[in-house]
Backbone as a printed PyTorch tensor [residue, N CA C, xyz], in Angstrom:
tensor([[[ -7.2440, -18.2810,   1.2760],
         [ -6.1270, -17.3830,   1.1000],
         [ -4.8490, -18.2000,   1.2330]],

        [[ -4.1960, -18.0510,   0.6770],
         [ -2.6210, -18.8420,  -0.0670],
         [ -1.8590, -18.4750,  -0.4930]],

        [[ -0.2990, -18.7070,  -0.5970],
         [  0.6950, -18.6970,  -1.5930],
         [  0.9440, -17.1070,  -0.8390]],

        [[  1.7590, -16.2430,  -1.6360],
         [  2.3810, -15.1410,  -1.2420],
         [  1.9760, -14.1320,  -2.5180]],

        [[  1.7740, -12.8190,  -2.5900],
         [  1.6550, -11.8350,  -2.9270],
         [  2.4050, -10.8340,  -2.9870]],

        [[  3.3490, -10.2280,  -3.6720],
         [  4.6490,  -9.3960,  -4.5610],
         [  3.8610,  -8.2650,  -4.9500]],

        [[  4.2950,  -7.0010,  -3.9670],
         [  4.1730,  -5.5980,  -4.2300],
         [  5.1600,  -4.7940,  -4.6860]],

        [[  4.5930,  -4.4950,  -5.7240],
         [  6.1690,  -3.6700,  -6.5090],
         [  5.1980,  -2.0680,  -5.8160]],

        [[  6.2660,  -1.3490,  -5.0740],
         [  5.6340,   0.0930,  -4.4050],
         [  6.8300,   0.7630,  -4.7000]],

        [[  5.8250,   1.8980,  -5.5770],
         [  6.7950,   3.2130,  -6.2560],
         [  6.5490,   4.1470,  -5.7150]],

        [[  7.4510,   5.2990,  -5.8270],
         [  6.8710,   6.5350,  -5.7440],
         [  5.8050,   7.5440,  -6.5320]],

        [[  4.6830,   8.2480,  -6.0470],
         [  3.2340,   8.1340,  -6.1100],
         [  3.5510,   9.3560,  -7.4120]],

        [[  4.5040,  10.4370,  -7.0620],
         [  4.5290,  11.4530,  -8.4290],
         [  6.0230,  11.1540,  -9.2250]],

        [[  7.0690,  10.8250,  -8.8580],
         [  8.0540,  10.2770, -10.2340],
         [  7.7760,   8.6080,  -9.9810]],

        [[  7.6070,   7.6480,  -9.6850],
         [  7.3640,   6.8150, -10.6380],
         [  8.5610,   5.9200, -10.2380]],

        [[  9.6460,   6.2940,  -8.9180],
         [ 10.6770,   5.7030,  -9.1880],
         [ 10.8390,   4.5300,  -8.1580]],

        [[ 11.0340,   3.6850,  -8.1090],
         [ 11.4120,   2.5300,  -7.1110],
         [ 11.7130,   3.2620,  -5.3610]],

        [[ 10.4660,   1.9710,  -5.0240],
         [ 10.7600,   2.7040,  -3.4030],
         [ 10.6950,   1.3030,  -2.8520]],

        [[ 10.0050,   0.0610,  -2.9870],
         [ 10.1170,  -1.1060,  -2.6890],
         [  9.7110,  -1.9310,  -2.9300]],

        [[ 10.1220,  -3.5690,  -2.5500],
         [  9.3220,  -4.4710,  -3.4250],
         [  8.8800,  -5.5190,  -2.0810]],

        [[  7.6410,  -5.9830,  -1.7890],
         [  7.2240,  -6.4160,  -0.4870],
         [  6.6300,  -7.5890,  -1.1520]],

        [[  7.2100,  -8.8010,  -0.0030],
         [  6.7120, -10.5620,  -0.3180],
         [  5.7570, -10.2640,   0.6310]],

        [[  4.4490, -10.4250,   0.3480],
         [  3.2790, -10.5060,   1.6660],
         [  2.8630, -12.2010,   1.6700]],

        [[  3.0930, -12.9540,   2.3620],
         [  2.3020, -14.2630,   2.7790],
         [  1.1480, -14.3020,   4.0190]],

        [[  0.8980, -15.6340,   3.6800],
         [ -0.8830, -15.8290,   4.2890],
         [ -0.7210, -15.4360,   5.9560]],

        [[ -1.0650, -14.7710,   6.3820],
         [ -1.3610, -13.9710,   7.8580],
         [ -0.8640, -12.3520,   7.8450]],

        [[  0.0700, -12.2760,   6.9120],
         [  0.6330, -10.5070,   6.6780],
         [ -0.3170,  -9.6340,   7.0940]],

        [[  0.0970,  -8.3290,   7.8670],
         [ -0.4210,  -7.7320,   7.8090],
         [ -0.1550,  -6.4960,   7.6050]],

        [[ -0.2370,  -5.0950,   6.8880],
         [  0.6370,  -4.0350,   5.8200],
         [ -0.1220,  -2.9210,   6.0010]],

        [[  0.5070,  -1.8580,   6.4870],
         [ -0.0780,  -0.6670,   5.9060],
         [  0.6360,   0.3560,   5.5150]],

        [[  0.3900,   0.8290,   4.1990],
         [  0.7670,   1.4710,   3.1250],
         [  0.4430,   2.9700,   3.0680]],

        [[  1.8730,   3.5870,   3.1790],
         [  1.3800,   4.8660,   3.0580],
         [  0.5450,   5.6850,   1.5920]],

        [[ -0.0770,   6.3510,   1.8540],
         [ -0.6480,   7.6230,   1.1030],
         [  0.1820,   7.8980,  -0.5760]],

        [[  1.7500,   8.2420,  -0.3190],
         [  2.1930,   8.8010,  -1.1250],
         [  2.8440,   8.0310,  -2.3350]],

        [[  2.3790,   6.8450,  -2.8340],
         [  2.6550,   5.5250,  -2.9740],
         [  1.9550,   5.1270,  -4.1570]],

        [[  2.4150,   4.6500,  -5.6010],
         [  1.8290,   3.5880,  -6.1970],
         [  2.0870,   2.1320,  -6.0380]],

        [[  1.2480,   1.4980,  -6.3600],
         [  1.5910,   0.0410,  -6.1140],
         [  1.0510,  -0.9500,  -6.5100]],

        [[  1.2040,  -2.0200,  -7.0480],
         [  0.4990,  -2.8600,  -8.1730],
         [  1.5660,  -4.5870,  -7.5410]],

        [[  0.1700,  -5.1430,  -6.9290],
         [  0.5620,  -6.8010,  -6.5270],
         [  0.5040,  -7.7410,  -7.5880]],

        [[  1.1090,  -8.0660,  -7.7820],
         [  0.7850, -10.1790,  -8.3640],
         [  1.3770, -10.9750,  -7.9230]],

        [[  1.3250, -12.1990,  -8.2610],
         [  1.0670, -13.2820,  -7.4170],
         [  1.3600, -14.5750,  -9.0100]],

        [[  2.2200, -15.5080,  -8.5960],
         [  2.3960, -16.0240, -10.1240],
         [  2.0350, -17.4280,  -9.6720]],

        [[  1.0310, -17.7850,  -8.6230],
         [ -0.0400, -18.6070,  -8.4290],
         [ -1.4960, -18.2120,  -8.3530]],

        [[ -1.8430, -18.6280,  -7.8510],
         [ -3.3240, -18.5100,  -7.7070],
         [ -3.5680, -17.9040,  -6.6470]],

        [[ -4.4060, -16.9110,  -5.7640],
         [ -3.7550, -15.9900,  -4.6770],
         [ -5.2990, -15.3280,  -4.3560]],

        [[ -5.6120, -14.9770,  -2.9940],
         [ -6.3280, -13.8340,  -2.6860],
         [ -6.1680, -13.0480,  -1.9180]],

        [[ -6.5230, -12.1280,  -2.1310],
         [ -6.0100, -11.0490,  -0.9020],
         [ -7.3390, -10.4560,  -0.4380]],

        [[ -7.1670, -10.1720,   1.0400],
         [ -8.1740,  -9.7620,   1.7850],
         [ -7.8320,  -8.3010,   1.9760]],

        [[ -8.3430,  -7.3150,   1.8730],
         [ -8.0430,  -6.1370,   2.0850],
         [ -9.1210,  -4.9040,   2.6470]],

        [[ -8.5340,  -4.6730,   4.1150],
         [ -9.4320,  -3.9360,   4.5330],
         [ -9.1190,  -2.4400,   4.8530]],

        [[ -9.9380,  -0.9540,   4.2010],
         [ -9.5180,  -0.0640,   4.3560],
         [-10.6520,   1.0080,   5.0500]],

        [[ -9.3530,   1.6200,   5.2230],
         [-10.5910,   3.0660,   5.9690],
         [-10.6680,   3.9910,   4.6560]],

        [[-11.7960,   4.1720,   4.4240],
         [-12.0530,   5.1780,   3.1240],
         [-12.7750,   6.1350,   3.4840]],

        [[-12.0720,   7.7000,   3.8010],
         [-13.0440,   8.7270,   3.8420],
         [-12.3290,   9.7310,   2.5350]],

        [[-13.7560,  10.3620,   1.9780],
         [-13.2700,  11.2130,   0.5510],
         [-12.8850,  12.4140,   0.9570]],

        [[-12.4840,  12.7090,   2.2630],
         [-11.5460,  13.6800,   2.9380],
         [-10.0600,  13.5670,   3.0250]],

        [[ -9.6320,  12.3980,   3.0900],
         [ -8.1770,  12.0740,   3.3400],
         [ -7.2080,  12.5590,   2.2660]],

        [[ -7.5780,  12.4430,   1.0980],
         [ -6.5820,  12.8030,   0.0130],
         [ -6.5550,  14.4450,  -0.3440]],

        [[ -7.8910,  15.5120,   0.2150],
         [ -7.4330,  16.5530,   0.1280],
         [ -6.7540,  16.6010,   1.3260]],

        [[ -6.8450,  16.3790,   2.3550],
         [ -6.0590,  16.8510,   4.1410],
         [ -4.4640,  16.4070,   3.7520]],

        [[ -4.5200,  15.3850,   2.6750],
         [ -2.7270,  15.0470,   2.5700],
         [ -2.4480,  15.6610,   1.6660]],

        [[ -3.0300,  16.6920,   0.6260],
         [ -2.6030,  17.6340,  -0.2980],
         [ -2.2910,  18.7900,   0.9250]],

        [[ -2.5950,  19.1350,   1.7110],
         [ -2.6520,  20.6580,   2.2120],
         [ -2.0000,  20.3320,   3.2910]],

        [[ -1.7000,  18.9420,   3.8590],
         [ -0.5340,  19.0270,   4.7880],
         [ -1.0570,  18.8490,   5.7950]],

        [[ -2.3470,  18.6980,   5.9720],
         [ -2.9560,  18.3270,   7.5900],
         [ -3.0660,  17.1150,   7.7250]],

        [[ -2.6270,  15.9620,   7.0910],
         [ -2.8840,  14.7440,   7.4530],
         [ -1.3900,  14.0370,   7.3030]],

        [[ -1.1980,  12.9040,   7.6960],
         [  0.6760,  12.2100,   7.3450],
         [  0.2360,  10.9970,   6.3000]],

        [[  1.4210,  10.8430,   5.8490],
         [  1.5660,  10.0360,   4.6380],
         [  1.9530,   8.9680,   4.8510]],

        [[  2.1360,   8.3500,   5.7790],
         [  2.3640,   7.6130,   6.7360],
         [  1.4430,   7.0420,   7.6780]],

        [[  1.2160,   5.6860,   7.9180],
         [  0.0910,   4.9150,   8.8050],
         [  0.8140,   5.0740,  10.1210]],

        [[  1.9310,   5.3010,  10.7540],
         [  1.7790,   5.0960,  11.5680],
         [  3.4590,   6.1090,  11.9380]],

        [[  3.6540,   6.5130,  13.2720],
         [  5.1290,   6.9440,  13.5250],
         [  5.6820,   6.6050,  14.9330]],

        [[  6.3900,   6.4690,  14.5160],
         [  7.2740,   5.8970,  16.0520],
         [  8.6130,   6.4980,  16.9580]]])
């Protein structure tokens, strides 16, 4: 794992600019729910990526019982 990784992160229903994130080798990111987002890398690059996947989460954040958001402070 090497070099740095460029997240262009939009908004998930218009589409419009919400941010653009340099991730380098030790980063560590978590990305809310409500979010598109598409990385490259204009070297050679890997990314390690580890998620929690339950096929519950995306209805509980339609109906409002879950946050869109990893974390609050």
């Amino acid at each position: 794992m090497s070099d740095e990784i460029t997240w262009v992160v939009k908004d998930k229903i218009t589409g419009a600019p919400r941010a653009t994130v340099v991730m380098k080798a030790g980063d560590i990111a978590a990305m809310p729910a409500d979010i598109r987002h598409t990385g490259y890398s204009a070297k050679r690059s890997m990314l390690l990526v580890w998620e929690n996947n339950s096929s519950t989460i995306p209805d509980l954040i339609r109906l409002g019982k879950a946050p869109v958001t990893p974390v609050e402070f």
